[in-house]
Biopython code that builds the backbone (N, CA, C, O; Angstrom):
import numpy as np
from Bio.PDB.StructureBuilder import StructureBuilder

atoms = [
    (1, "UNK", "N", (1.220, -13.351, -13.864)),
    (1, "UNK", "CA", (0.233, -12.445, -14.428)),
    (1, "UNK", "C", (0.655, -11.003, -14.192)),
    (1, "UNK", "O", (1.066, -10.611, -13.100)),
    (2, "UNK", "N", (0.532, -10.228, -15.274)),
    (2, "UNK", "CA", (0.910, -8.713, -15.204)),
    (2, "UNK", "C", (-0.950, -7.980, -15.096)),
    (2, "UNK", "O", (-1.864, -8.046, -15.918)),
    (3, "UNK", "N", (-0.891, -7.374, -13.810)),
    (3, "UNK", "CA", (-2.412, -6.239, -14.073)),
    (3, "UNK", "C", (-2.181, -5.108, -13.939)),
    (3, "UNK", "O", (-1.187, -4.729, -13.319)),
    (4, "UNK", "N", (-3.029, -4.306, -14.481)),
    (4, "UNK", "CA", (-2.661, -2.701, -14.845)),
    (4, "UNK", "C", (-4.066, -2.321, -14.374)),
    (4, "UNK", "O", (-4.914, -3.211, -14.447)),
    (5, "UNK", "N", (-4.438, -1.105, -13.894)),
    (5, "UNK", "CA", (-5.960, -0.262, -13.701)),
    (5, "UNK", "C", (-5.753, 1.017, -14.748)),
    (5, "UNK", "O", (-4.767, 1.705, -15.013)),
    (6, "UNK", "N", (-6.957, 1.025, -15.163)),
    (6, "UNK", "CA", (-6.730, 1.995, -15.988)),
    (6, "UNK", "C", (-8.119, 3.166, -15.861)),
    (6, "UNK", "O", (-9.271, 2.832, -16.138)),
    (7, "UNK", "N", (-7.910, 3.920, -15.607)),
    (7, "UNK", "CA", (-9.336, 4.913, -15.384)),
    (7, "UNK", "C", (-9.629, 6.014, -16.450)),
    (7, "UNK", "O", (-9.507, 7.186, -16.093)),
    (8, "UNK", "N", (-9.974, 5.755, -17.625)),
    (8, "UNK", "CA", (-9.851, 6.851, -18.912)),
    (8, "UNK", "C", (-11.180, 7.875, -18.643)),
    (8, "UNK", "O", (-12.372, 7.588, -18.541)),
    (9, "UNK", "N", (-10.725, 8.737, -18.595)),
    (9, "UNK", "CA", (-12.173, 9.921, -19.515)),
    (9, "UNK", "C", (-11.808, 10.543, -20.684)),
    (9, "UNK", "O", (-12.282, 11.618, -21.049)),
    (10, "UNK", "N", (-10.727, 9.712, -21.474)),
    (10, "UNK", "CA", (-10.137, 10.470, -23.002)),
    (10, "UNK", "C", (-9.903, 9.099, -23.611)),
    (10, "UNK", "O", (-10.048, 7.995, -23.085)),
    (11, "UNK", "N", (-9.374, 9.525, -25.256)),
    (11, "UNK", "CA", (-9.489, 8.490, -25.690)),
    (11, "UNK", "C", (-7.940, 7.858, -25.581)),
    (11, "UNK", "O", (-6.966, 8.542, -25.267)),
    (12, "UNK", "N", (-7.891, 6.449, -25.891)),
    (12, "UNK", "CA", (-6.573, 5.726, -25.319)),
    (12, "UNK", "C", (-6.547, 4.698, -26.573)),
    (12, "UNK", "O", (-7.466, 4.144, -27.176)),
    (13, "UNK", "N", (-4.997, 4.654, -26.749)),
    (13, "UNK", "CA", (-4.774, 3.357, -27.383)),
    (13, "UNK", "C", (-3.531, 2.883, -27.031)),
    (13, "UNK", "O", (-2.446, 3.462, -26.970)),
    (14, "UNK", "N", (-3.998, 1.204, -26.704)),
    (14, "UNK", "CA", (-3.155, 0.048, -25.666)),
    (14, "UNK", "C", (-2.473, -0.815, -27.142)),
    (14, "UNK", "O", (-3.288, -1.296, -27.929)),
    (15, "UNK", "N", (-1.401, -0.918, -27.346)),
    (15, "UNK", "CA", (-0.402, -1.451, -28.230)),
    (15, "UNK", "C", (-0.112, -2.866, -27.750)),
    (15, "UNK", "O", (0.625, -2.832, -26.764)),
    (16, "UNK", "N", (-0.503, -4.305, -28.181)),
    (16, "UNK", "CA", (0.092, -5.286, -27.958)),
    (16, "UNK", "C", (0.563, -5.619, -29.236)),
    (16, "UNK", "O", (0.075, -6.595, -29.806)),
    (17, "UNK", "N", (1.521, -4.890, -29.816)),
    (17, "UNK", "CA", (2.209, -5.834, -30.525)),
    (17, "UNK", "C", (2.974, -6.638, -30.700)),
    (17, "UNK", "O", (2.882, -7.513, -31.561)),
    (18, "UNK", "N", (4.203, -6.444, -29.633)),
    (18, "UNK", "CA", (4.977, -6.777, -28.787)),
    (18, "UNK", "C", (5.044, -8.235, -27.915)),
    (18, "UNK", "O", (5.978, -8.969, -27.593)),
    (19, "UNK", "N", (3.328, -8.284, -27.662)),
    (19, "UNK", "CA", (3.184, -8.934, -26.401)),
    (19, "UNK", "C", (2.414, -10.411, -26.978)),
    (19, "UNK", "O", (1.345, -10.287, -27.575)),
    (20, "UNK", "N", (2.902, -11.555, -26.808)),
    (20, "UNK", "CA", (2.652, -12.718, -27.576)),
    (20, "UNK", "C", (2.001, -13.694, -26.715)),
    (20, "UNK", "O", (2.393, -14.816, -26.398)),
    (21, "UNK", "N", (0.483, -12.808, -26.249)),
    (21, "UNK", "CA", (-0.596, -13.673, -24.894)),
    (21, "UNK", "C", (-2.057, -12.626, -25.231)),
    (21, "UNK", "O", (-2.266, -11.463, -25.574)),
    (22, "UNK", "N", (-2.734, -13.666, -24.943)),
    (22, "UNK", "CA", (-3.617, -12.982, -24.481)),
    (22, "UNK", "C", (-3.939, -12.131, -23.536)),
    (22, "UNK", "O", (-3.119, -11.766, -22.693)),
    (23, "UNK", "N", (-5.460, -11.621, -23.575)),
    (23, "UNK", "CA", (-5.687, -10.100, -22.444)),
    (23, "UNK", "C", (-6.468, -10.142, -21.797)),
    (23, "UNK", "O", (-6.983, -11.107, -22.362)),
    (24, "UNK", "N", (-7.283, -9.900, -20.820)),
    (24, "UNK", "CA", (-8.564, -9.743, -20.282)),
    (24, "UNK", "C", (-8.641, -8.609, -20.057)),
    (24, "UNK", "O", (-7.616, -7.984, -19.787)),
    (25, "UNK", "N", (-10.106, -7.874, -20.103)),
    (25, "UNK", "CA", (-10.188, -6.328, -19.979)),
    (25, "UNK", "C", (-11.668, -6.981, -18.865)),
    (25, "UNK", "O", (-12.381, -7.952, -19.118)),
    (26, "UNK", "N", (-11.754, -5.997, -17.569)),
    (26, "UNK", "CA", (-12.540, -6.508, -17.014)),
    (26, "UNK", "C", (-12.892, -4.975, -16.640)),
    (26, "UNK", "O", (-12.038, -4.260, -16.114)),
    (27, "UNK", "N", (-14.129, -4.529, -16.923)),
    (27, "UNK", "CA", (-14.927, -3.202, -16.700)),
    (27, "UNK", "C", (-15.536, -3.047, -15.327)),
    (27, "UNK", "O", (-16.375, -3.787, -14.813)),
    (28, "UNK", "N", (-14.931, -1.871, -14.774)),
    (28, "UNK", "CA", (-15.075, -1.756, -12.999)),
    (28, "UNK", "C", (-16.120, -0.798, -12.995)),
    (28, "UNK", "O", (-17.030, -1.109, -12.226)),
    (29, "UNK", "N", (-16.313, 0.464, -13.721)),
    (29, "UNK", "CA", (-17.265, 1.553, -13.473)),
    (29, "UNK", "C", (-16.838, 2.540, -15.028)),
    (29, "UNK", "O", (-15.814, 2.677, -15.697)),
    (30, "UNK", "N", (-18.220, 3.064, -15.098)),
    (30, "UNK", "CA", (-18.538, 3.586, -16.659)),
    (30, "UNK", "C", (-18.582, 2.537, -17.766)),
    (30, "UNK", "O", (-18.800, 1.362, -17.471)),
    (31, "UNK", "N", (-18.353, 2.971, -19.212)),
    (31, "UNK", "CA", (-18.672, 2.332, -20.392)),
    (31, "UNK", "C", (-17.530, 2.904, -21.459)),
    (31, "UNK", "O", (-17.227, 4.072, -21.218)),
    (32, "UNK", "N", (-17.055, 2.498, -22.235)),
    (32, "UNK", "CA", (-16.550, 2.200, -23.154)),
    (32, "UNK", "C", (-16.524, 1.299, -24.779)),
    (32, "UNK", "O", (-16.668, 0.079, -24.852)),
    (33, "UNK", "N", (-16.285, 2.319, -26.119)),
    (33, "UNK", "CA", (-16.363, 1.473, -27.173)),
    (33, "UNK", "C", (-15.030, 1.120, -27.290)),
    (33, "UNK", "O", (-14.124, 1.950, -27.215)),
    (34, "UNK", "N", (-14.823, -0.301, -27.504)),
    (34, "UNK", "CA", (-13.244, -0.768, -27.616)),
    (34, "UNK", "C", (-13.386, -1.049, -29.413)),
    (34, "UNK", "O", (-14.456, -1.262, -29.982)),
    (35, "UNK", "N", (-12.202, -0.992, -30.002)),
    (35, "UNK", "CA", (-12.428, -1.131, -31.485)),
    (35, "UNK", "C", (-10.760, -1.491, -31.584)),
    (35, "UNK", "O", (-9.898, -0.866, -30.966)),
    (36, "UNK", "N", (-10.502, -2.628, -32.490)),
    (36, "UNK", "CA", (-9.530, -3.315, -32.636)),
    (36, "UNK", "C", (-8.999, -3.158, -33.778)),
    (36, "UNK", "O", (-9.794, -2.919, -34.688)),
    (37, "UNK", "N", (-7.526, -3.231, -34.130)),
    (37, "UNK", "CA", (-6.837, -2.899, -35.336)),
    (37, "UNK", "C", (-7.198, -3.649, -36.300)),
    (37, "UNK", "O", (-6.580, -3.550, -37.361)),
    (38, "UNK", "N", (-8.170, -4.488, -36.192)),
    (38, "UNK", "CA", (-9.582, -5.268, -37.471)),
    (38, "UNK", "C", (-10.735, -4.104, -37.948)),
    (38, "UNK", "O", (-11.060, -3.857, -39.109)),
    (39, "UNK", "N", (-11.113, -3.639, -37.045)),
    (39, "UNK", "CA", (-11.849, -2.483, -37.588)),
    (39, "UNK", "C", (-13.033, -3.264, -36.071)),
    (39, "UNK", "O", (-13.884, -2.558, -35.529)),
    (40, "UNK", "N", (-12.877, -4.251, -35.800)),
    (40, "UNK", "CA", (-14.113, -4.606, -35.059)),
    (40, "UNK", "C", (-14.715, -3.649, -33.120)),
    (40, "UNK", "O", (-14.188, -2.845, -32.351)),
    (41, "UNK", "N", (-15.379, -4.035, -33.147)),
    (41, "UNK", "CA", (-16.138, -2.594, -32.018)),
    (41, "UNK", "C", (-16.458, -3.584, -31.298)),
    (41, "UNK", "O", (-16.474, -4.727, -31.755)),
    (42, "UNK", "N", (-16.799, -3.262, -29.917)),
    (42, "UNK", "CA", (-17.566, -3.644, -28.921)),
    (42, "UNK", "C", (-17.253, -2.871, -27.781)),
    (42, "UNK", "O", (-16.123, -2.460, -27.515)),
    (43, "UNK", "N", (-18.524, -2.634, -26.948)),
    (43, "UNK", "CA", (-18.723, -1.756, -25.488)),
    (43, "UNK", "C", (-18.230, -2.707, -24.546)),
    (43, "UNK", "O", (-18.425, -3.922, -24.582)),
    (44, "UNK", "N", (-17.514, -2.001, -23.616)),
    (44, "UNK", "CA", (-17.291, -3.098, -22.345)),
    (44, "UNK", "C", (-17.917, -2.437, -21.480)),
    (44, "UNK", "O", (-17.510, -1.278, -21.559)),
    (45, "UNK", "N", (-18.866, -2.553, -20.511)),
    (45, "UNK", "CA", (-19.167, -1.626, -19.334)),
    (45, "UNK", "C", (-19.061, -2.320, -17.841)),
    (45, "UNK", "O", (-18.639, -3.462, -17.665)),
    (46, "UNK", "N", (-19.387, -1.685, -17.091)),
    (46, "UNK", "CA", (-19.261, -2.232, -15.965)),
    (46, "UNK", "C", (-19.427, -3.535, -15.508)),
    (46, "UNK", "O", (-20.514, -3.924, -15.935)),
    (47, "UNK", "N", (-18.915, -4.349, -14.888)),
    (47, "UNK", "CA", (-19.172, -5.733, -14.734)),
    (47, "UNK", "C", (-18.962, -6.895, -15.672)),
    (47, "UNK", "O", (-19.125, -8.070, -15.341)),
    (48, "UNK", "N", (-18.537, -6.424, -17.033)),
    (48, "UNK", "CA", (-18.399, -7.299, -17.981)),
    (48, "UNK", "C", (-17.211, -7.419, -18.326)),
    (48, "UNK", "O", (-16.538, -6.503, -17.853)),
    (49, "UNK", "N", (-16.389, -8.418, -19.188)),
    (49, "UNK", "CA", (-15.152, -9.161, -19.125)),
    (49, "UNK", "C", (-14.696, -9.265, -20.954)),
    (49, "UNK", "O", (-15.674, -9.460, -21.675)),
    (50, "UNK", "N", (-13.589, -9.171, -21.545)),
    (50, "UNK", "CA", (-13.877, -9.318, -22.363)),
    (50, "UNK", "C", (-12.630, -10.071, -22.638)),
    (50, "UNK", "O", (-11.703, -9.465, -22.102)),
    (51, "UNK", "N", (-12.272, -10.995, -23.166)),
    (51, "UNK", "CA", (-11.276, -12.084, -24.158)),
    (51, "UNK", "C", (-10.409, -11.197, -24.932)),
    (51, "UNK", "O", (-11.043, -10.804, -25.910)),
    (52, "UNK", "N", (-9.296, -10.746, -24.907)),
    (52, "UNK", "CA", (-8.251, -10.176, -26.297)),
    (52, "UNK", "C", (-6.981, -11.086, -26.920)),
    (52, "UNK", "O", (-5.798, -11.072, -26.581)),
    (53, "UNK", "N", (-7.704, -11.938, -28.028)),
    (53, "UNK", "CA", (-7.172, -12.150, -28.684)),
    (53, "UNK", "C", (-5.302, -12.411, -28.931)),
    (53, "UNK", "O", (-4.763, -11.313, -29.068)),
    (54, "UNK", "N", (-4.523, -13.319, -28.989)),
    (54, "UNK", "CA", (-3.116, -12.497, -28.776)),
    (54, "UNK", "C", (-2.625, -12.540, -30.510)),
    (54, "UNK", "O", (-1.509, -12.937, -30.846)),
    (55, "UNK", "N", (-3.330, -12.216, -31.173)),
    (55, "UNK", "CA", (-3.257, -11.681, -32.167)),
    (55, "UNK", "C", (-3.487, -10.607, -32.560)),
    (55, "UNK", "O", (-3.195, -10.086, -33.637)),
    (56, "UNK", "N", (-4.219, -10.080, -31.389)),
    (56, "UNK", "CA", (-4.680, -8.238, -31.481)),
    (56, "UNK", "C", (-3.054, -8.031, -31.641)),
    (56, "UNK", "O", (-2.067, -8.696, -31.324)),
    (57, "UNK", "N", (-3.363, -6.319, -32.526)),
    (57, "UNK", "CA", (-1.809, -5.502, -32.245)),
    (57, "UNK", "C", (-2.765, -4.353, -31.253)),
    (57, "UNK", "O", (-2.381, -4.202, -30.094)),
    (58, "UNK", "N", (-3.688, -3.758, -31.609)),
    (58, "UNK", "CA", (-4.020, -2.978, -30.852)),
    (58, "UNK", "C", (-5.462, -2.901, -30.307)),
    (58, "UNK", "O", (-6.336, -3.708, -30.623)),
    (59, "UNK", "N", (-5.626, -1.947, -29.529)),
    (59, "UNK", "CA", (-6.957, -1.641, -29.271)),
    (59, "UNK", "C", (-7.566, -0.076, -28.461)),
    (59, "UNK", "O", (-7.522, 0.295, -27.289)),
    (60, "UNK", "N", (-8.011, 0.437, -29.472)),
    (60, "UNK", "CA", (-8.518, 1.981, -29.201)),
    (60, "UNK", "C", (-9.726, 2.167, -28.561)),
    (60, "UNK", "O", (-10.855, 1.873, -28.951)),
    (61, "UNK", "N", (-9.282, 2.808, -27.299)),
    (61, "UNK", "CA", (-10.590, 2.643, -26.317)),
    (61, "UNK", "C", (-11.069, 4.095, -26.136)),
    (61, "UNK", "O", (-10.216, 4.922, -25.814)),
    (62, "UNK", "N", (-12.336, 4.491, -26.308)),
    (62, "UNK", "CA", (-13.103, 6.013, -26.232)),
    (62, "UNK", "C", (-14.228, 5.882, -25.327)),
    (62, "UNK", "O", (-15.101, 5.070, -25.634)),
    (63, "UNK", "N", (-14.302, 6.313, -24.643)),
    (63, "UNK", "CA", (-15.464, 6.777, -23.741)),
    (63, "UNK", "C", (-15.128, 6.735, -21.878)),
    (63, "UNK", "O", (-13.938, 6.900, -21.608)),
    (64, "UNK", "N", (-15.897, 6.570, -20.890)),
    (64, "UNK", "CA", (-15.399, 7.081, -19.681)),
    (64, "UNK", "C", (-15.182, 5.650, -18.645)),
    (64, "UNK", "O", (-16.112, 5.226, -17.958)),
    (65, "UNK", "N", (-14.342, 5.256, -18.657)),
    (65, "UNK", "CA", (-13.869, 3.391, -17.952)),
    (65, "UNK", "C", (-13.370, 3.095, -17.318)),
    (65, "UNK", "O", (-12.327, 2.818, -17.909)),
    (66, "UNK", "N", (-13.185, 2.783, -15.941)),
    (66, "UNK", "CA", (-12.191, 2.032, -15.141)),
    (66, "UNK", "C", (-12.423, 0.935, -14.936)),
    (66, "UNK", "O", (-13.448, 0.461, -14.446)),
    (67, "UNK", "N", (-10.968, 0.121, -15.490)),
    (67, "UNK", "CA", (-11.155, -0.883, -16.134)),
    (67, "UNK", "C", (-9.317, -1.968, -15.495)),
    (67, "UNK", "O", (-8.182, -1.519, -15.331)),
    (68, "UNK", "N", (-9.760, -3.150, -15.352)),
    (68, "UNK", "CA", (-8.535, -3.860, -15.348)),
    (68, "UNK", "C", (-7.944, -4.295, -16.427)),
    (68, "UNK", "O", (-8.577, -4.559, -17.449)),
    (69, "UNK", "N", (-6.721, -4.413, -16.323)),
    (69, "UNK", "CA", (-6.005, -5.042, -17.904)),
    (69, "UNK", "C", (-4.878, -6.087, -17.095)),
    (69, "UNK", "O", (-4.019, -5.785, -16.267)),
    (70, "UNK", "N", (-5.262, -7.532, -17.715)),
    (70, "UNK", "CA", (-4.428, -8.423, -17.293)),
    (70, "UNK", "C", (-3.621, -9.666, -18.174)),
    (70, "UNK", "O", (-4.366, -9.924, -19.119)),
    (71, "UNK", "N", (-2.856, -10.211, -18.215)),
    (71, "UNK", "CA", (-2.251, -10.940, -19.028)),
    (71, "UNK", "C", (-1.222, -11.631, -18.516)),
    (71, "UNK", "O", (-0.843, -11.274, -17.400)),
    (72, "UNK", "N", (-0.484, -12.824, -19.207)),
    (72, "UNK", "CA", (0.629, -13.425, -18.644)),
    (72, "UNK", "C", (1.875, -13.072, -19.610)),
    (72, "UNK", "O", (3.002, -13.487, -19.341)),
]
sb = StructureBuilder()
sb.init_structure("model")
sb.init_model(0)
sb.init_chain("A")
sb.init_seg("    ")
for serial, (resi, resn, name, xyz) in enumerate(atoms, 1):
    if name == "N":
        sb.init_residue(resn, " ", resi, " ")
    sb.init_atom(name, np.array(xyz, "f"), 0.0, 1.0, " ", f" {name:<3s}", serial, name[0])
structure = sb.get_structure()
């Protein structure tokens, strides 16, 4: 497993195009809209977990998050 921390107060975009697995994004403190190279949205905030797809190529994250990013 590869994990990354990520602590944004700007906006960010995480590129899996490359990467042929799924993701977990697991929200440590603040909130965030995540929105996927589908056009689709969802908030992750604190305490909540979210599934990425390994068909995502990307995902553009805006608002204030520290957050884990994990994958194999």
């Amino acid at each position: 497993f590869n994990t990354a921390v990520y602590d944004l107060d700007e906006p960010m975009t995480l590129d899996y195009s490359e990467l042929d697995s799924f993701v977990i994004l697991i929200g440590l403190k603040g909130e965030a809209t995540i929105t996927d190279n589908e056009g689709n949205t969802v908030t992750l905030s604190a305490g909540e977990s979210m599934l990425v797809p390994a068909t995502t190529e990307t995902l553009k994250i805006e608002g204030t998050l520290k957050f884990l990013e994990t994958y194999v």
